[in-house]
N, C-alpha and C positions, 0 to 999 in steps of 0.2 A: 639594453637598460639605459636611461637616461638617466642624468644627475642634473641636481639644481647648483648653478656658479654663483659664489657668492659677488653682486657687486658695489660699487662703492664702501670697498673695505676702506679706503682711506679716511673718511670721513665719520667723525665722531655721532653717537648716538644722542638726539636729544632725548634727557633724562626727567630734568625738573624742566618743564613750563617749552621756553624757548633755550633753554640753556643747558651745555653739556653739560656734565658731573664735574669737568677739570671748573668749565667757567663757576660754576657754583662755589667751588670751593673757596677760589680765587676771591670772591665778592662777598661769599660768607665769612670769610678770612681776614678781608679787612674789615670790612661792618664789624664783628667780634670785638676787633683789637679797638675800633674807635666805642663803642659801647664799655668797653675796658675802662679807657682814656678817661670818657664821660664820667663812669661811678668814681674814680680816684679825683679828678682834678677837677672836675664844672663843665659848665656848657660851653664857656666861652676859650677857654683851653682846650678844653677836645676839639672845638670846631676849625680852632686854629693849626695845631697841628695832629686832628682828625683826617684835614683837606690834602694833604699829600699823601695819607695811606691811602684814601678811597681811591683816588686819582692810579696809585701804582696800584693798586687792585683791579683796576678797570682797564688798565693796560694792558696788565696779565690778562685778563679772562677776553677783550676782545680786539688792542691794536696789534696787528701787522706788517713786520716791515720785511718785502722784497716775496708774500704771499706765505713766511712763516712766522709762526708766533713768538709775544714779544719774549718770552722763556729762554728760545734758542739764541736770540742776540744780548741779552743779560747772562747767559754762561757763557758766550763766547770773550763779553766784557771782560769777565771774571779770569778766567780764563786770560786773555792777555795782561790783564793787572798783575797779576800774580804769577806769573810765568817769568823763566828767564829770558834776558832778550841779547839778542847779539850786534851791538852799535860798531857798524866800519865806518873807517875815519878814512873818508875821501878826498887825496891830494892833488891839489891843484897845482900845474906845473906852469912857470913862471915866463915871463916872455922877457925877450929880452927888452932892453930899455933900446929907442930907437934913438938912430945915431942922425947928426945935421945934414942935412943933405936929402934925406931918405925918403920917398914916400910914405905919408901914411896908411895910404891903400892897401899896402902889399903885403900881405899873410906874413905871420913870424913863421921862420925855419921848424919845419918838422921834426921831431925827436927820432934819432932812429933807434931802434929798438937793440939790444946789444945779445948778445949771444951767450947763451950760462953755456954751463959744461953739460947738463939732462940737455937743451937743447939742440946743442952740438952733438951729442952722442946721439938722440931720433932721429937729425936730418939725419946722420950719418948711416945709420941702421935701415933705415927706408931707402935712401940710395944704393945699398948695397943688393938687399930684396929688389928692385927694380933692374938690376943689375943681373942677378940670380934667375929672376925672370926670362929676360928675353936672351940668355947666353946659347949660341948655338942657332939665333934663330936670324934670317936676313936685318931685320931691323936692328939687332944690334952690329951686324956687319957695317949696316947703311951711318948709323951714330958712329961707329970709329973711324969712316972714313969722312965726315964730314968734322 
């Protein structure tokens, strides 16, 4: 028994004309809102700001950024507006001020990194495992005596 696959499921149905049902709405949507504009305020008001609904309406329904619609990158806007955000405050550490004599060339002194008590206790805990490891076997024979 054979079955029919469906394919280019991803791809919307044209509805009206050339146009899905999302784009329709999108452009019915504004048209509406500017024909609004139009009965309350005149021509010359609606058409003024008429011109930036139709324009986001025409975005919605047909511009693209990165091959998805402009929908997903206006929620993801939103979405970061409105969200909390986490600002680390990165310190810059200071060189020393160069003494007379000195080349300029020569790189400041590298910081060295100091030792907490957690990372005293890991090395310590892993040398010990390492230890644990090879007890009994020639190689830690060959370590004690060198």
């Amino acid at each position: 028994m054979q079955f029919q696959v469906p394919q280019f499921i991803e791809i919307e149905d044209k509805i009206i004309g050339p146009l899905t049902f999302r784009q329709f709405v999108y452009l019915a949507g504004a048209g509406g809102f500017v024909v609004i504009l139009y009965t309350f305020l005149g021509l010359y008001l609606a058409l003024l700001l008429g011109a930036p609904i139709i324009l986001f309406g025409a975005a919605l329904a047909f511009y693209k950024i990165n091959n998805r619609p402009f929908i997903y990158a206006l929620e993801a806007a939103f979405y970061y507006a409105f969200s909390k955000k986490l600002y680390l405050w990165k310190h810059e550490q200071k060189t020393l001020p160069q003494k007379a004599g000195q080349e300029k060339n020569i790189p400041p002194l590298l910081s060295i990194p100091r030792l907490s008590q957690n990372k005293l206790k890991d090395l310590s805990w892993s040398l010990d495992i390492q230890e644990s490891m090879y007890a009994g076997t020639k190689e830690n024979e060959l370590r004690r005596t060198n």
